[in-house]
C-alpha positions, -999 to +999 in steps of 0.1 A: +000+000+000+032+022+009+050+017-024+013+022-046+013+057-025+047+064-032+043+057-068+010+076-076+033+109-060+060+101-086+033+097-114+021+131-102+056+149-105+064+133-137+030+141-151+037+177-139+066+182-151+057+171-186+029+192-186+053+220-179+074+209-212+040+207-230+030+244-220+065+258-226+063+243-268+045+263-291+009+248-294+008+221-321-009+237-353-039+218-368-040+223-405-081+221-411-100+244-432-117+275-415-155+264-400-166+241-372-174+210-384-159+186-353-162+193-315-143+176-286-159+187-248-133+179-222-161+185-189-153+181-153-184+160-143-178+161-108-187+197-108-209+202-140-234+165-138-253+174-173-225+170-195-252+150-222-260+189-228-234+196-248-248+176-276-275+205-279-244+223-298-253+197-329-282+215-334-267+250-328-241+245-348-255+226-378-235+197-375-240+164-383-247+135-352-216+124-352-197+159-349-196+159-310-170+140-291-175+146-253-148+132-222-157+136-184-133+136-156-145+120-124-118+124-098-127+090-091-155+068-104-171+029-106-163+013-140-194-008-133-216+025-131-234+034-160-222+067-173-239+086-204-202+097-216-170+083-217-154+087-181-114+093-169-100+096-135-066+100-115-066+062-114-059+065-151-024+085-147+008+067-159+043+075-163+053+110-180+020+124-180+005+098-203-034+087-195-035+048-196-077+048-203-090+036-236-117+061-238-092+090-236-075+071-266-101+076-283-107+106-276-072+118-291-074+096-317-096+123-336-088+157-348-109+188-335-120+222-352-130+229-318-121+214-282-142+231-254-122+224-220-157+226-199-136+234-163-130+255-136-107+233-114-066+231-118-070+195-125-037+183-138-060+150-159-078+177-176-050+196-186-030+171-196-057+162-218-062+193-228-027+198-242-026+168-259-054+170-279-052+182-317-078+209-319-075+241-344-097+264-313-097+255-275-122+277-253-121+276-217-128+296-185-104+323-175-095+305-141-072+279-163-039+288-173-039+314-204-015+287-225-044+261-224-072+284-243-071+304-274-103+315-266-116+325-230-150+332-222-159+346-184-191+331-181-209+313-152-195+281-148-231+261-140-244+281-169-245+266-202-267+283-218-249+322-211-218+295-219-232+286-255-247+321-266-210+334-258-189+308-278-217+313-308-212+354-303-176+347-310-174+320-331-194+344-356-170+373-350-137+348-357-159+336-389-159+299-377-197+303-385 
């Protein structure tokens, strides 16, 4: 039990301190054509439950089912519990930052036009994730570090709907729309 403490606080530090290499690079470049047509949602369940309500932004956005990939973090969750989305944790942390969970994979697997970081919370998991995914936009909340986001909105965190009439309002000024 000693040495799987001792381990998870080295997994942290080297997780850290890749994220710090990460953040120091220039952001990786995505070379898609201007528009939204694909959406990745990195949302911090534990604090914001209706995550489900991001696919309202299909209908929004005019995109096709498909077009909306969405992530939760639960700092720590049952994989026998049914879960509408695909669900990560700090149990999921492995050597030099890299997220040992299929879902999360996935997840980076894919290409983004746009990747909504849907959290308030320093949460090393959801920056790491954050950082690693290819996206051409990521939006966020002003109380993350200003390297994560190239977009930040300071909206209401429990309030989607201010959240989604913002990112439209800007998304339209940037000509993504």
């Amino acid at each position: 039990m000693f040495l799987k403490g001792l381990q998870d606080k080295f997994k942290v530090k080297s997780g850290l301190k890749f994220l710090q290499e990460e953040m120091e690079k220039p952001p990786m470049t995505v070379d898609r054509e201007k528009g939204i047509t694909s959406i990745g949602c990195i949302v911090d369940v534990d604090n914001f439950q209706n995550a489900e309500i991001f696919y309202d932004l299909i209908d929004e956005f005019s995109l096709r089912p498909n077009a909306i990939k969405i992530i939760g973090y639960k700092r720590e969750y049952d994989k026998n519990s049914p879960y509408a989305i695909q669900i990560f944790s700090d149990k999921d942390l492995g050597w030099k930052g890299i997220i040992e969970n299929g879902y999360v994979l996935e997840f980076l697997g894919r290409e983004y036009d746009l990747l909504i970081n849907y959290y308030e919370e320093d949460n090393l998991m959801m920056k790491l994730l954050s950082v690693k995914t290819p996206a051409r936009l990521k939006v966020g909340f002003g109380a993350l570090d200003p390297k994560i986001n190239d977009l930040i909105l300071n909206t209401p965190f429990k309030d989607f709907k201010v959240f989604k009439g913002e990112l439209k309002k800007y998304l339209k000024v940037l000509k993504e729309l």
